[in-house]
N, C-alpha and C positions, 0 to 999 in steps of 0.2 A: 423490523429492520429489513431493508433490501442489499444487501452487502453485496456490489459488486467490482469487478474489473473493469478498468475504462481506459483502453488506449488511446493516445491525445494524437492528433497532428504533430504534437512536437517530440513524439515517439517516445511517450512519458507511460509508464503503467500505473495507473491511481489505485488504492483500494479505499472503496466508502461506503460509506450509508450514499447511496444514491436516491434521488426522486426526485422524478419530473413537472415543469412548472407548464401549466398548459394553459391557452387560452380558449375563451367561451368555446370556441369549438373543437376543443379537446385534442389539440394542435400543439402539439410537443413542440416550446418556443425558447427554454433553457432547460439545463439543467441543475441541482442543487447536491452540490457534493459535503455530507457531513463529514468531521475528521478525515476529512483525505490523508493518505500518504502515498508516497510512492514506493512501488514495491519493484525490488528486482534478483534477479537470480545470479547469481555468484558463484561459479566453477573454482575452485582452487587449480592453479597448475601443479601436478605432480610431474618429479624428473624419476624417471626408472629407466633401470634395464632393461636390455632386448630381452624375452622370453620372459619377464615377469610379468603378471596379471594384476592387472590394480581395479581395485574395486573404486568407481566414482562418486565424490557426496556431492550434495550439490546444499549451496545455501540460499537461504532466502534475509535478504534483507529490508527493513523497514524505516522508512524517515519521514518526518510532515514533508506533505508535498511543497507550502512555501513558509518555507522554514523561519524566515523572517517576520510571518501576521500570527498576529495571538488570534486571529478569526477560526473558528469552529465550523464556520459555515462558508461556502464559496458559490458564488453564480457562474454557471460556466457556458459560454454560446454551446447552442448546439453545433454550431460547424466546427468547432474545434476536435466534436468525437467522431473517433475512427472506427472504433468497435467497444462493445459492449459483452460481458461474458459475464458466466459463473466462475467463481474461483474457485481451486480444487479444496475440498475439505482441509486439507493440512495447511493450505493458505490462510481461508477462512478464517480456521480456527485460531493460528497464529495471533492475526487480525483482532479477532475478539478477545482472545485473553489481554492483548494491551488496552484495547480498549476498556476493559472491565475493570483492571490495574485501577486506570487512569480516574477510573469516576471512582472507584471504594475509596479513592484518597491514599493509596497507598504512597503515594509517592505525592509531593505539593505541585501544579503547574512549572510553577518557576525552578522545584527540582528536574521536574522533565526536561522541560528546553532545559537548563544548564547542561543536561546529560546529552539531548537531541544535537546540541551543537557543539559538544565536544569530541562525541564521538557516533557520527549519522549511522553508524552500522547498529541498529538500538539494538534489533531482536534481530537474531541469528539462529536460527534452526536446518538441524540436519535434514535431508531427504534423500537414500539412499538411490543411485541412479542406475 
């Protein structure tokens, strides 16, 4: 698995199995995004007093990137990507635990999206700021 970060053009953060579809001359001409979702980072606003110290969480959120295809797989131009990264291990990992859920069967497809579209904040995890 190559599990990456992939900011879009349309200022989307993806996490996936990524790999690249290349022609005879090994010419990166799309790319193939597995279980995408989009990932994004979540500050709660805290209200406090002057002179108090608040310690920052920060969360991370997950949801299929197009929430509405039961496709597992997506072609995506290459001109649509903006960058390309490693995600921080606490990402990753997030990342994988759903994804390992997903295939033990712990939960049915059709239970997921039921859950994915009622409530897109799936996985939420702390990360101390």
């Amino acid at each position: 698995m190559s599990i990456k970060l992939v900011l879009l053009k349309s200022n989307e953060t993806v996490i996936t199995d990524l790999k690249e579809l290349v022609d005879e001359n090994e010419k990166v001409v799309s790319y193939l995004f597995e279980n995408p979702y989009n990932v994004s980072l979540v500050t709660p606003t805290l209200l406090f007093e002057e002179d108090e110290t608040v310690e920052t969480k920060h969360q991370v959120s997950f949801y299929p990137w197009i929430v509405l295809s039961n496709d597992k797989q997506m072609m995506v131009n290459k001109d649509w990507i903006v960058s390309i990264v490693e995600p921080n291990e606490f990402v990753r990992d997030s990342y994988m635990q759903r994804m390992n859920t997903s295939t033990e069967g712990v939960m049915s497809e059709e239970q997921q999206r039921e859950t994915l579209i009622e409530n897109f904040e799936v996985i939420t995890e702390e990360i101390n700021g």
